[in-house]
C-alpha positions in Angstrom: 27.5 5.9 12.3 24.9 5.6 9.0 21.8 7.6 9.0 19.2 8.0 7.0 16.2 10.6 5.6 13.1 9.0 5.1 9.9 10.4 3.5 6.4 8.6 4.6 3.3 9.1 2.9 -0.3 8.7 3.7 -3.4 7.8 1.8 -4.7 11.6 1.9 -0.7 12.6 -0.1 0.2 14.3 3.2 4.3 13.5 3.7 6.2 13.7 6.7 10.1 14.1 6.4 12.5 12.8 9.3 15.8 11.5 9.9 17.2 8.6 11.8 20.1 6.3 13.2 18.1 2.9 12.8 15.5 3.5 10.0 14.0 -0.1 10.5 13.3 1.1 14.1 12.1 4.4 13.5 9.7 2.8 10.3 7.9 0.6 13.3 7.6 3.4 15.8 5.7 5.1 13.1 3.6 2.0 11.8 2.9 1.8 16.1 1.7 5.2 16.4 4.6 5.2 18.5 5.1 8.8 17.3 2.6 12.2 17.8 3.5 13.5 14.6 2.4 10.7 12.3 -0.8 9.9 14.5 -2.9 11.7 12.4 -1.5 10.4 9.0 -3.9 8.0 7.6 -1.9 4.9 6.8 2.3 6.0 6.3 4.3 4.6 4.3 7.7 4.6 3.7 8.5 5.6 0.3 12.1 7.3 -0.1 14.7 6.9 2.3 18.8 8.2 1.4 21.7 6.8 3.4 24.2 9.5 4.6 27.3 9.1 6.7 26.3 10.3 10.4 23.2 11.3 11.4 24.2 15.3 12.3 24.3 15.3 8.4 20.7 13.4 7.7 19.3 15.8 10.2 20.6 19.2 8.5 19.6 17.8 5.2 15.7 16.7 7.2 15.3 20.5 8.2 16.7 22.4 5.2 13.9 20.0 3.4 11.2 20.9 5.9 11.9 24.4 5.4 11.6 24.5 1.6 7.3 23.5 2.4 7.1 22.4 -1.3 4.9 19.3 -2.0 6.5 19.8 -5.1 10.0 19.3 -4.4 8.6 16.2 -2.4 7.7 13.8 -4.5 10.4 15.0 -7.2 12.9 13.6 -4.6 10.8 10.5 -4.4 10.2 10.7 -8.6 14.1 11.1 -8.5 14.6 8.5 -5.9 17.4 11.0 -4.4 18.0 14.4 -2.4 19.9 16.5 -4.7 20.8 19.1 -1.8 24.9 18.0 -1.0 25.9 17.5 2.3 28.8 19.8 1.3 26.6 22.6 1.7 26.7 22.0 5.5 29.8 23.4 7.6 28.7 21.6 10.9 
């Protein structure tokens, strides 16, 4: 099954990284307050997402981005409009 990693952005530039099996879904639990972790964000809004092919593989590739902490990094992915980190890396 397709899953994605999506990057939302708020009107203060804070980011919040995630992964998902049904990204249209998990956009509206977000824009619903749905979820505690974009609560505080000031307006999200989806601006990347990357298709992979199961969602064991979006979610290594969500944590290994959440561990790098670089705003930097960030919006070069969304500059870039794609995650250069390959799934290949990943032995799961």
């Amino acid at each position: 099954m397709k899953a994605y990693v999506y990057i939302l952005k708020d009107e203060n530039n804070k980011f919040y990284i995630g992964s998902t099996s049904n990204l249209i879904r998990r956009i509206k639990q977000h824009d619903h307050g749905y979820t505690q972790t974009t609560n505080r964000m000031e307006n999200p809004v989806l601006v990347f997402s990357q298709e992979y092919a199961n969602l064991k593989t979006a979610r290594w590739i969500e944590q290994r981005l959440k561990k790098l902490k670089r705003k930097d990094y960030v919006e070069k992915i969304i500059s870039d409009g794609y995650i250069k980190m390959s799934p290949s890396w990943y032995n799961g």
